[in-house]
C-alpha positions in Angstrom: 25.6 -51.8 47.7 28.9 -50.3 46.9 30.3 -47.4 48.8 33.8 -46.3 46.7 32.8 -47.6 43.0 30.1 -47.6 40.5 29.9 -49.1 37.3 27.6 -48.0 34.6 27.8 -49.9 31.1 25.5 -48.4 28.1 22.4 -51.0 27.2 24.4 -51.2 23.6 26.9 -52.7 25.3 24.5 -55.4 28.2 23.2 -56.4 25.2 26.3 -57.4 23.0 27.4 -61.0 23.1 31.0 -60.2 22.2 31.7 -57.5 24.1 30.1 -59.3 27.5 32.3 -61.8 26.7 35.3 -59.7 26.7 34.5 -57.8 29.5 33.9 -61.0 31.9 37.3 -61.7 30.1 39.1 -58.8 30.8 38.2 -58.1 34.6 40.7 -58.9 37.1 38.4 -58.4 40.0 35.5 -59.9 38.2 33.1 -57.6 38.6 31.3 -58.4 35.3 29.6 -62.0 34.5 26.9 -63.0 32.0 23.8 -64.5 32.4 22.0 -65.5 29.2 24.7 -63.5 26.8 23.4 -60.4 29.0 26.1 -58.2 30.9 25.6 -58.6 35.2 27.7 -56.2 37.0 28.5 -58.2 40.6 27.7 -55.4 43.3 29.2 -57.2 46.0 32.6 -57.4 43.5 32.3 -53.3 42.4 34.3 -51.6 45.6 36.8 -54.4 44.8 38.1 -52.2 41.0 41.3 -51.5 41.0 40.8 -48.5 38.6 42.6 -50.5 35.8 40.5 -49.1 32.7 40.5 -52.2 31.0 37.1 -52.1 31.0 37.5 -48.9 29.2 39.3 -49.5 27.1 37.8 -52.5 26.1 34.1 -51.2 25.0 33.3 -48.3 22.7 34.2 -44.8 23.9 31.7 -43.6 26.7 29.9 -46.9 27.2 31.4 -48.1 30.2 32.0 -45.5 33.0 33.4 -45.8 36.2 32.2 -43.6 39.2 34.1 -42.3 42.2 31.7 -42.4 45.0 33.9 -40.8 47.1 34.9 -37.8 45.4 32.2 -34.9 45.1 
């Protein structure tokens, strides 16, 4: 379980080939992988973001959101 980071990505998103692809791509820390063309987030890899938003910026607006866990 992750104490400082959570990721949240919108089913739309999971469930998109491409945009799995680019976001297992994109992630330096690789927090993201596939299984079956379906978006996995890595818990174990999630306190390891380094707040880059290039997963952001990568998938349509509002679909992948980052959460501070350690802010109120």
């Amino acid at each position: 379980m992750s104490m400082f980071i959570k990721l949240e990505v919108s089913p739309e998103v999971a469930s998109n080939p491409d945009l799995v692809s680019k976001l297992v791509e994109i992630c330096p820390v690789d927090i993201f992988d596939q299984d079956d063309g379906k978006l996995r987030i890595v818990d174990e890899n999630e306190d390891e973001c380094t707040l880059c938003d290039l997963c952001i910026e990568a998938a349509p607006e509002g679909a992948v959101k980052v959460i501070k866990l350690y802010e109120d």
